[in-house]
DRENSEKE-998188 format. One record per residue (C-alpha): residue number from 1; residue in three letters; chain; x, y, z. Coordinates in Angstrom, 2 decimals. Layout:
BEGIN
@nr:NUM	rest:ALA	kette:A	east:X	north:Y	up:Z
...
// end
This chain:
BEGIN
@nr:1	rest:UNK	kette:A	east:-0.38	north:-154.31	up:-128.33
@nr:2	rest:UNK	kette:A	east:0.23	north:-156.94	up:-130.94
@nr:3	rest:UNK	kette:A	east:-1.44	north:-158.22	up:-133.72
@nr:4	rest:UNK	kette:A	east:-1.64	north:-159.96	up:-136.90
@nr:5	rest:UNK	kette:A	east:-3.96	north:-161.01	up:-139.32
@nr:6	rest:UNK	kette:A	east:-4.27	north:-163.12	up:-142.75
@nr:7	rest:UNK	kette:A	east:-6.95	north:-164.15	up:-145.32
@nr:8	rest:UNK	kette:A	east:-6.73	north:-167.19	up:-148.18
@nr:9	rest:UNK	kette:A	east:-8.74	north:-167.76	up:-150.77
@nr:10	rest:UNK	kette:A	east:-9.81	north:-171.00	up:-149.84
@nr:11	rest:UNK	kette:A	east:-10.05	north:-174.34	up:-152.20
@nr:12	rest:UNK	kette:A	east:-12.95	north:-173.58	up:-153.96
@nr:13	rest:UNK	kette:A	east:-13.72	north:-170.41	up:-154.35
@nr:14	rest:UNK	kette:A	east:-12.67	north:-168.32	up:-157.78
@nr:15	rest:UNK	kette:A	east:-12.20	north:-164.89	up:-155.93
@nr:16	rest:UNK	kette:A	east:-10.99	north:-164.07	up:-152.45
@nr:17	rest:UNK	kette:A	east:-14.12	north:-161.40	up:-151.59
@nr:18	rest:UNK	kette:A	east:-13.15	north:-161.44	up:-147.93
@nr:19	rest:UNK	kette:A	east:-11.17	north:-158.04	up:-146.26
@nr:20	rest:UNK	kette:A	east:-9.37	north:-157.82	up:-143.15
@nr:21	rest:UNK	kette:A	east:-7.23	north:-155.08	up:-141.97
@nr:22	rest:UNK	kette:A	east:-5.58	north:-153.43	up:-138.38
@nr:23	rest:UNK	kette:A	east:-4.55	north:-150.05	up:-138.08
@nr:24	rest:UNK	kette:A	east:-3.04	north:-147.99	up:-135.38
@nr:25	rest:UNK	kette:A	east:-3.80	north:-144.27	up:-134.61
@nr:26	rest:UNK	kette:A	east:-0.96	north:-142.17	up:-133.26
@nr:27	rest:UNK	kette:A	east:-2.74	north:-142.17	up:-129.81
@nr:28	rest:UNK	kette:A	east:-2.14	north:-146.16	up:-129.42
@nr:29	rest:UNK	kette:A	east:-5.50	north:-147.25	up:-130.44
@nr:30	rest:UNK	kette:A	east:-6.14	north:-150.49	up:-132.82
@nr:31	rest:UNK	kette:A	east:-8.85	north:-151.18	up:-134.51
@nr:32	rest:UNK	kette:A	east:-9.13	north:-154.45	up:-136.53
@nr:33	rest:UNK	kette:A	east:-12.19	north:-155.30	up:-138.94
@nr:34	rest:UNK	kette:A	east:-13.16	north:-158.00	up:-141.04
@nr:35	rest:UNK	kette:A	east:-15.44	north:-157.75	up:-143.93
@nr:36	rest:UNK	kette:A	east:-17.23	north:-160.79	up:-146.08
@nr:37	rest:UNK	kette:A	east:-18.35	north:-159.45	up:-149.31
@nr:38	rest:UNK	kette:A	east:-21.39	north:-160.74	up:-151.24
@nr:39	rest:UNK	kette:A	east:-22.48	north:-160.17	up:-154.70
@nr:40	rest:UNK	kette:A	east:-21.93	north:-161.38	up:-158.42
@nr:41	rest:UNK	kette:A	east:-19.35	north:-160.41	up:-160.96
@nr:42	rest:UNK	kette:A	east:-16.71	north:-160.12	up:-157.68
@nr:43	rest:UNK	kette:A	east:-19.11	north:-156.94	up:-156.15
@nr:44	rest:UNK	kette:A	east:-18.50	north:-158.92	up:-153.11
@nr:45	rest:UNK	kette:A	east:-14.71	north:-157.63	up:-153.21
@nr:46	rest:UNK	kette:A	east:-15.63	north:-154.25	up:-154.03
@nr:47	rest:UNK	kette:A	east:-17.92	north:-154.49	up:-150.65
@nr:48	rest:UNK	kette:A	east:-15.66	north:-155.94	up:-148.40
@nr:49	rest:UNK	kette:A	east:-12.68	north:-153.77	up:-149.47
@nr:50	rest:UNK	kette:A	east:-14.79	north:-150.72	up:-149.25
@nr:51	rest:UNK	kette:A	east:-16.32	north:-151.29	up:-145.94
@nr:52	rest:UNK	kette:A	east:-13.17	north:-152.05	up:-144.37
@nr:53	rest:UNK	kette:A	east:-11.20	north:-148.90	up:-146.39
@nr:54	rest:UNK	kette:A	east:-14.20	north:-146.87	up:-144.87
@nr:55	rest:UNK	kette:A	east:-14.06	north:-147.32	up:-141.21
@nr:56	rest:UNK	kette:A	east:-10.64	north:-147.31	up:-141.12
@nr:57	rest:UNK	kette:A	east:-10.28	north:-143.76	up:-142.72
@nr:58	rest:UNK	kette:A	east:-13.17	north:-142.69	up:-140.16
@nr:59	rest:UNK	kette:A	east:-10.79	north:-144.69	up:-137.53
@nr:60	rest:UNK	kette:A	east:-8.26	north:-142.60	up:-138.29
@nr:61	rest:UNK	kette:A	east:-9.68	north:-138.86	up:-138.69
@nr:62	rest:UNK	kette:A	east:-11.63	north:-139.28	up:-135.29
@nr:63	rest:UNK	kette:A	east:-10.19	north:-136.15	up:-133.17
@nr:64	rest:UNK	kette:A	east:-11.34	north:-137.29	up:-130.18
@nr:65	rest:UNK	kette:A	east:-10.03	north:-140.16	up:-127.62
@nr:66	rest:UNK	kette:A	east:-11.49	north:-143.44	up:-128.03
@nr:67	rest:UNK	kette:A	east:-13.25	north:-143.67	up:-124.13
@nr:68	rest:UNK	kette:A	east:-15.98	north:-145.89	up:-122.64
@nr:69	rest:UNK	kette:A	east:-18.23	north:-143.44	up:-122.79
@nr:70	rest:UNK	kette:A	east:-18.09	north:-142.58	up:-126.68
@nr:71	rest:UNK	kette:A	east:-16.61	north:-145.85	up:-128.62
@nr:72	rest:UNK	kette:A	east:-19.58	north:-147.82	up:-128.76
@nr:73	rest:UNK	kette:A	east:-22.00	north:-144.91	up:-130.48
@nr:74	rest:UNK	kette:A	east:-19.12	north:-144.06	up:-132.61
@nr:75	rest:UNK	kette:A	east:-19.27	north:-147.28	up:-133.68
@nr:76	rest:UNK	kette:A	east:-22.76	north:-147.53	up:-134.38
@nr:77	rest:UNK	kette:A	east:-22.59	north:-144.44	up:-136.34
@nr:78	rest:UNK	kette:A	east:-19.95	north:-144.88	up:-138.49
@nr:79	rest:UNK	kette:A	east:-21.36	north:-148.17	up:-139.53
@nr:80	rest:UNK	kette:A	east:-24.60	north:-146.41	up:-140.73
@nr:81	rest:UNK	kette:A	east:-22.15	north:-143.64	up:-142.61
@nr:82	rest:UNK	kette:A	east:-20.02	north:-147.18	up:-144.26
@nr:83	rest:UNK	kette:A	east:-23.54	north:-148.55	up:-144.93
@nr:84	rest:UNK	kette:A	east:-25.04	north:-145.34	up:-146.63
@nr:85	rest:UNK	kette:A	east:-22.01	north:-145.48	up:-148.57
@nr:86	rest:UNK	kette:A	east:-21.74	north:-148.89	up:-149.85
@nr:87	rest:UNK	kette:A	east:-25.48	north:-148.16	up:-150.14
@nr:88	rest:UNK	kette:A	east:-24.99	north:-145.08	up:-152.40
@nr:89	rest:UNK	kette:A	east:-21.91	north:-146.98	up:-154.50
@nr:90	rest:UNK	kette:A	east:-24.59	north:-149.17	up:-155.90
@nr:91	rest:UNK	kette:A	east:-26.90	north:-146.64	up:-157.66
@nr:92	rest:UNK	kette:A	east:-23.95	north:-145.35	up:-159.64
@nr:93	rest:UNK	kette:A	east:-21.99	north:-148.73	up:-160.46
@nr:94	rest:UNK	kette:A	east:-24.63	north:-151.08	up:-161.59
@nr:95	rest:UNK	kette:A	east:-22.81	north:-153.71	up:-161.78
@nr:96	rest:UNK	kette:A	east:-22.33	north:-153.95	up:-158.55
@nr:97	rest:UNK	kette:A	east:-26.12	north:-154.04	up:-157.75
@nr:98	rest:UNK	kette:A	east:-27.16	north:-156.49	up:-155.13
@nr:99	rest:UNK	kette:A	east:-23.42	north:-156.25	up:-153.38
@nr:100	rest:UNK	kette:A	east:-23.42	north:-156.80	up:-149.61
@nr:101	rest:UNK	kette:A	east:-20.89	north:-157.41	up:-146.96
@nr:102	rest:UNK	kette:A	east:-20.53	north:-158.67	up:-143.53
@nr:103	rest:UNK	kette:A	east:-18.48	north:-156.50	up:-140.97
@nr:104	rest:UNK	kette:A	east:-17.11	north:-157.04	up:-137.63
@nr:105	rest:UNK	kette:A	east:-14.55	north:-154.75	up:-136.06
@nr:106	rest:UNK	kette:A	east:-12.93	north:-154.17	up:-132.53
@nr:107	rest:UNK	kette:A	east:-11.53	north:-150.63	up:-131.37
@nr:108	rest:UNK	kette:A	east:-8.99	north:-152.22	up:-129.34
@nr:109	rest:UNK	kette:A	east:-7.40	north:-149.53	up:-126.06
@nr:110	rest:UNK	kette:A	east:-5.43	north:-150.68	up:-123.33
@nr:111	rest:UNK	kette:A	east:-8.45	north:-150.55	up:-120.38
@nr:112	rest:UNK	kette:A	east:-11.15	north:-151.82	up:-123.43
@nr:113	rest:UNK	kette:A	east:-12.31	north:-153.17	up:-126.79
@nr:114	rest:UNK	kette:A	east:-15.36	north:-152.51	up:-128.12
@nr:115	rest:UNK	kette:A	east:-16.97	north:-154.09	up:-131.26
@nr:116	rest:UNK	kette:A	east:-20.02	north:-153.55	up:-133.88
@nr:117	rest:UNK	kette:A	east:-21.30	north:-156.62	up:-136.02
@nr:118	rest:UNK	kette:A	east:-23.66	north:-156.76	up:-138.53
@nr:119	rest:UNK	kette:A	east:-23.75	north:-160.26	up:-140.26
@nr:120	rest:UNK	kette:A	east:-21.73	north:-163.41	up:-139.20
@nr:121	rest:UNK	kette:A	east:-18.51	north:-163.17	up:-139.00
@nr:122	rest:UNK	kette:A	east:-17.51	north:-163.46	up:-135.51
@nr:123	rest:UNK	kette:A	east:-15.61	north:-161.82	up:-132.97
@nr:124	rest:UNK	kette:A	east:-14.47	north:-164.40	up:-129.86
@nr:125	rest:UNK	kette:A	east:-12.82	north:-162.97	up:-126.53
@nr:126	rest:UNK	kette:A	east:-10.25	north:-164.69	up:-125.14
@nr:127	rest:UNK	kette:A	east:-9.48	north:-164.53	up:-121.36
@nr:128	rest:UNK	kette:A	east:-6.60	north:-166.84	up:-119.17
@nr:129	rest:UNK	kette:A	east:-7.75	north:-170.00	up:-120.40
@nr:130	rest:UNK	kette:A	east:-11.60	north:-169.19	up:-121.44
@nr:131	rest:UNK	kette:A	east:-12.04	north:-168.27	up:-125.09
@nr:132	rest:UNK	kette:A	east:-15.99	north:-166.92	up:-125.66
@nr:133	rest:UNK	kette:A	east:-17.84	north:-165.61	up:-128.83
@nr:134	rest:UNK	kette:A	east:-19.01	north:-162.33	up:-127.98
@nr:135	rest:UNK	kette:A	east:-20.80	north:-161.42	up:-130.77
@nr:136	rest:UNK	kette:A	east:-24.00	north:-163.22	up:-132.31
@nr:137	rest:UNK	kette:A	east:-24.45	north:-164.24	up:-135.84
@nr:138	rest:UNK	kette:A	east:-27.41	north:-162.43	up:-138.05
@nr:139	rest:UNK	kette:A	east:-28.59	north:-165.50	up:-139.53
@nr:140	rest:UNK	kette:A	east:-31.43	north:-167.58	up:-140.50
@nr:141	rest:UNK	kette:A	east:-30.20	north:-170.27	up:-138.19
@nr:142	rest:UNK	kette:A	east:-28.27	north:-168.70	up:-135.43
@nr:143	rest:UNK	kette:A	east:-31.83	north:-166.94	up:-135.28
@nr:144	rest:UNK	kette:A	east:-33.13	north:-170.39	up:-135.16
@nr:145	rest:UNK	kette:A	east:-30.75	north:-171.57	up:-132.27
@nr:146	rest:UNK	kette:A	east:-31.39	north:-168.69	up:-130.15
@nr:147	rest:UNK	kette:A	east:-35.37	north:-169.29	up:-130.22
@nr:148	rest:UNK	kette:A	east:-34.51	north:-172.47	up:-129.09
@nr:149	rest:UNK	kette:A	east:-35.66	north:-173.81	up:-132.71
@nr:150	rest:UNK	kette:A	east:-32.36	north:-175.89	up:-133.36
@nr:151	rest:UNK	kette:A	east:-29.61	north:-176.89	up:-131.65
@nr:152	rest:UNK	kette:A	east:-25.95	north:-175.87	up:-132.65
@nr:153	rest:UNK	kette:A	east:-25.08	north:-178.92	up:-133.69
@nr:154	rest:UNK	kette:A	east:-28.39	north:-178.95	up:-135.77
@nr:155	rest:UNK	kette:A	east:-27.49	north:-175.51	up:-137.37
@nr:156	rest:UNK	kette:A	east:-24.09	north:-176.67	up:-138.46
@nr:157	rest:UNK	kette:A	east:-25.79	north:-179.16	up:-141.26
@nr:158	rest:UNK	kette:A	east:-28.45	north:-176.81	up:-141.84
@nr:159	rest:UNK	kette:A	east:-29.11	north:-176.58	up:-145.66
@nr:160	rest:UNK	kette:A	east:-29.60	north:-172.64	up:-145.19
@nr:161	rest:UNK	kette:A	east:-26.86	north:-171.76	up:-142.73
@nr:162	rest:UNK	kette:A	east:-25.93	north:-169.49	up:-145.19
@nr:163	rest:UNK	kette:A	east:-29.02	north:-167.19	up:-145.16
@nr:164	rest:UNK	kette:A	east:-28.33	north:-163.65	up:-143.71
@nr:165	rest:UNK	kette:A	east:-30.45	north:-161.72	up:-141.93
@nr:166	rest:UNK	kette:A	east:-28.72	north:-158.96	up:-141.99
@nr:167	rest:UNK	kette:A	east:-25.58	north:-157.61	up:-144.20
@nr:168	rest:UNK	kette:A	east:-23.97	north:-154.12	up:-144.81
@nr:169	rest:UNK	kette:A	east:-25.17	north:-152.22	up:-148.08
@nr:170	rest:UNK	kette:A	east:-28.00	north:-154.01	up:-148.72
@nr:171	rest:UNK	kette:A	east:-30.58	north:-151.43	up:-147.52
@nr:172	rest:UNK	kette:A	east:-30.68	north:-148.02	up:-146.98
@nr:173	rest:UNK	kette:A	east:-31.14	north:-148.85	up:-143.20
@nr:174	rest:UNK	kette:A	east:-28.92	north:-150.75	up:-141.04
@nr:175	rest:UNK	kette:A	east:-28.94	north:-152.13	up:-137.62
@nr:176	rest:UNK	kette:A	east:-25.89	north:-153.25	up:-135.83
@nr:177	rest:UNK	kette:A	east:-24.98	north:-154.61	up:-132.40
@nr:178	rest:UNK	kette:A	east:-22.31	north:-153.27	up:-130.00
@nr:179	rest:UNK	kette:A	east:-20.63	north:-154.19	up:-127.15
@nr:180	rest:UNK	kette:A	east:-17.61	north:-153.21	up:-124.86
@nr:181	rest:UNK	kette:A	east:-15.36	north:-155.07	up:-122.96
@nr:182	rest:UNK	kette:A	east:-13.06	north:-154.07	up:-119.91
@nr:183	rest:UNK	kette:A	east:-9.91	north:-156.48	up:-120.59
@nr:184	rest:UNK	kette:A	east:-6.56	north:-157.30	up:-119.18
@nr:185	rest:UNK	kette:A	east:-3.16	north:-157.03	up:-120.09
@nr:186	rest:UNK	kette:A	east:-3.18	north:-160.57	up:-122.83
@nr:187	rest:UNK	kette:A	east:-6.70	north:-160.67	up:-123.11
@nr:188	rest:UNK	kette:A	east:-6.97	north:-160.99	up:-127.19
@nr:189	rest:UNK	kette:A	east:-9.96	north:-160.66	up:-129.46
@nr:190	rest:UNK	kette:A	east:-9.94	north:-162.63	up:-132.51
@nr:191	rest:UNK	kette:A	east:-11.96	north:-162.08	up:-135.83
@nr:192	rest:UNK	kette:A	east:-12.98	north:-164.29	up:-138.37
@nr:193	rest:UNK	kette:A	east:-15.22	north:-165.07	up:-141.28
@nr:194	rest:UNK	kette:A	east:-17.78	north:-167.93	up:-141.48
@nr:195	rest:UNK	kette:A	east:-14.89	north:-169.18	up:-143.67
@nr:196	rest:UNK	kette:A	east:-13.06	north:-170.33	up:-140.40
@nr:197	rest:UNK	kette:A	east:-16.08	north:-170.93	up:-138.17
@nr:198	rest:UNK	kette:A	east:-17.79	north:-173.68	up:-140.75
@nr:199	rest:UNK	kette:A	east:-14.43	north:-175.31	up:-140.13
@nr:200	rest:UNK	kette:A	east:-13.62	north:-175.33	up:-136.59
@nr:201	rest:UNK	kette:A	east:-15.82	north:-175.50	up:-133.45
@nr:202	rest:UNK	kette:A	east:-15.63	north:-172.93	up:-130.69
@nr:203	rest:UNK	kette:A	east:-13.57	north:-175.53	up:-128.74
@nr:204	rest:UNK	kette:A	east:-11.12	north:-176.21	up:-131.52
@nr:205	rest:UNK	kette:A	east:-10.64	north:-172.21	up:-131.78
@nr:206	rest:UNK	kette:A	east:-9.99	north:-172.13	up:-128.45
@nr:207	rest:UNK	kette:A	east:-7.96	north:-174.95	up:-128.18
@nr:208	rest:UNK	kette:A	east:-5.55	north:-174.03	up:-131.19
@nr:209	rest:UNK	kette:A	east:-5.66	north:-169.87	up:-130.31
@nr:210	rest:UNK	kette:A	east:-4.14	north:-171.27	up:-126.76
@nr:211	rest:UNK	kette:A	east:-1.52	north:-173.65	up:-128.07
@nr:212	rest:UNK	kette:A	east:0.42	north:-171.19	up:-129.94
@nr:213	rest:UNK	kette:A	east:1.58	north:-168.17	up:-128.06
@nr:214	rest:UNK	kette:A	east:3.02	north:-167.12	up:-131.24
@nr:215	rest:UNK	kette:A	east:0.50	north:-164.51	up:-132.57
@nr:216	rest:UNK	kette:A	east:2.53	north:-164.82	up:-135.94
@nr:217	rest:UNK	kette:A	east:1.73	north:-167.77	up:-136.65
@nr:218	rest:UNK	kette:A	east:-1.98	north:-168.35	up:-135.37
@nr:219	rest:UNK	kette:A	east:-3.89	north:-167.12	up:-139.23
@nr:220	rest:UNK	kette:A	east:-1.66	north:-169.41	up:-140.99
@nr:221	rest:UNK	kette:A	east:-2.26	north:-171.97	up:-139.17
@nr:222	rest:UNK	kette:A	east:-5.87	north:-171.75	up:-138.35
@nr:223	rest:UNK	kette:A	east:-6.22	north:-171.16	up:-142.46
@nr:224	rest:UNK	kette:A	east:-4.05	north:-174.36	up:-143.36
@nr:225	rest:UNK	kette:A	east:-6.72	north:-176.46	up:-141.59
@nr:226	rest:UNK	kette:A	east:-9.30	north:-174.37	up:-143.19
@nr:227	rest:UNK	kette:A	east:-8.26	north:-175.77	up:-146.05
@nr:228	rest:UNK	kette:A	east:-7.29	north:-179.42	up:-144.95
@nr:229	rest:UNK	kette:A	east:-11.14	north:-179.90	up:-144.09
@nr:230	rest:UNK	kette:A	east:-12.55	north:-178.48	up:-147.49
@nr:231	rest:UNK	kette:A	east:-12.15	north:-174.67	up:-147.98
@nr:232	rest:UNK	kette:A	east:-14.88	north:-174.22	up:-149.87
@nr:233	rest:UNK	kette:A	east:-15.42	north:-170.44	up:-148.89
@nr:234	rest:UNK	kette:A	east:-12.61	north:-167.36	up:-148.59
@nr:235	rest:UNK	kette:A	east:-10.99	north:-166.81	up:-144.75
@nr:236	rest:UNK	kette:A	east:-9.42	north:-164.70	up:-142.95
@nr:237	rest:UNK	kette:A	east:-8.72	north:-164.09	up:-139.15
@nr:238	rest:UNK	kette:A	east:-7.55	north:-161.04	up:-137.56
@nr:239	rest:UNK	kette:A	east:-6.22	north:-160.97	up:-133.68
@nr:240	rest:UNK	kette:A	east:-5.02	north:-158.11	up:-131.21
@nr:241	rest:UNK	kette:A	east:-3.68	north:-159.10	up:-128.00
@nr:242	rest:UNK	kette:A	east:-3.01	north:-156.64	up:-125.32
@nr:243	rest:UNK	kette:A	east:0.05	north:-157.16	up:-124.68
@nr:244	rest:UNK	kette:A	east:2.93	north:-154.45	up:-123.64
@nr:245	rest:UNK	kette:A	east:4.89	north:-154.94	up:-126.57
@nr:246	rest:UNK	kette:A	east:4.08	north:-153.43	up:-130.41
@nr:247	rest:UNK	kette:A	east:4.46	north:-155.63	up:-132.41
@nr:248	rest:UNK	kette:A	east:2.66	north:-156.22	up:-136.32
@nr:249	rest:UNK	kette:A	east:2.46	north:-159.30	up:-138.04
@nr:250	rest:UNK	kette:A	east:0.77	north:-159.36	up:-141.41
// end
């Protein structure tokens, strides 16, 4: 499998409070997560970077195979275990009270992905030519467009598009959706934060993921026009492509 990833601080923004990371077990299995922090005095950093440190080390010290039959509660249930943790952090740093992060992560094998989201960063599945968003943002107004309330072009001007309805850490409680996919061999998924998804329709995303077969160079370049249209929030993209080769591009 290949994959590579990348995160920018944007053009605005004081503090990059977005995490990404891939990692690969000795078994062959990826997973790749991406994590947008919340919170004041840069809490939002410490959220991000310890959601993402968190699953990964679970990632890793899993003894059993990844399988359809197991991945998708194992992801459910580590996400309650990172949220009772970031949870927890909170009571005995209080500075960092009110922190919150959004997560979305992808254990990638080569018959499957599956994924867990809480929040709204995104995970999109791309297939041949088609390019989808799999997952669906927690959000005042993706809420709102699902209800049939507003359109999408509607929510995209919203004045509280920002407004989660749900984040990581914020309660003791969390609730999380999963999914899993049966792909092909260069099928890719492809994470990002709202970051890159304010920026860029689903069409451009698709459109730009499937005019560079470069994997290197896709976060760079989907973060330079990030920035050419404003960059006034952190992002970061993260991609595995299942692909016969091993290759990793950070």
């Amino acid at each position: 499998m290949e994959r590579s990833y990348g995160t920018d601080q944007g053009q605005v923004r004081k503090h990059n409070e977005d995490s990404v990371t891939v990692s690969k077990r000795n078994s062959g299995e990826f997973m790749a997560v991406v994590a947008d922090g919340m919170g004041g005095h840069q809490a939002g950093d410490v959220a991000s970077r310890l959601a993402c440190e968190t699953l990964i080390t679970y990632f890793q010290e899993f003894e059993e195979i990844f399988e359809v039959g197991n991945t998708t509660k194992w992801l459910k249930t580590t996400v309650e275990k990172t949220n009772e943790i970031l949870f927890e952090y909170q009571q005995t740093h209080p500075e960092c009270r009110g922190m919150g992060t959004t997560l979305t992560a992808a254990v990638c094998t080569n018959e499957f992905f599956a994924y867990v989201n809480v929040g709204d960063s995104r995970l999109y599945y791309q297939q041949g030519k088609s390019m989808r968003q799999v997952t669906s943002d927690h959000s005042l107004v993706g809420e709102l467009v699902r209800q049939g309330e507003l359109t999408e072009e509607e929510a995209e001007v919203h004045p509280r598009k920002n407004v989660l309805l749900r984040a990581l850490g914020t309660d003791e409680l969390i609730e999380s959706d999963t999914g899993l996919i049966c792909w092909d061999e260069d099928d890719a998924v492809f994470l990002c934060s709202d970051g890159l998804s304010n920026k860029l329709s689903d069409n451009e995303i698709r459109e730009m993921f499937l005019s560079e077969k470069n994997i290197d160079a896709l976060p760079g370049k989907f973060i330079e026009i990030a920035n050419k249209r404003g960059g006034e929030d952190n992002i970061t993209v993260a991609i595995v492509r299942n692909s016969p080769r091993d290759v990793n591009h950070t």
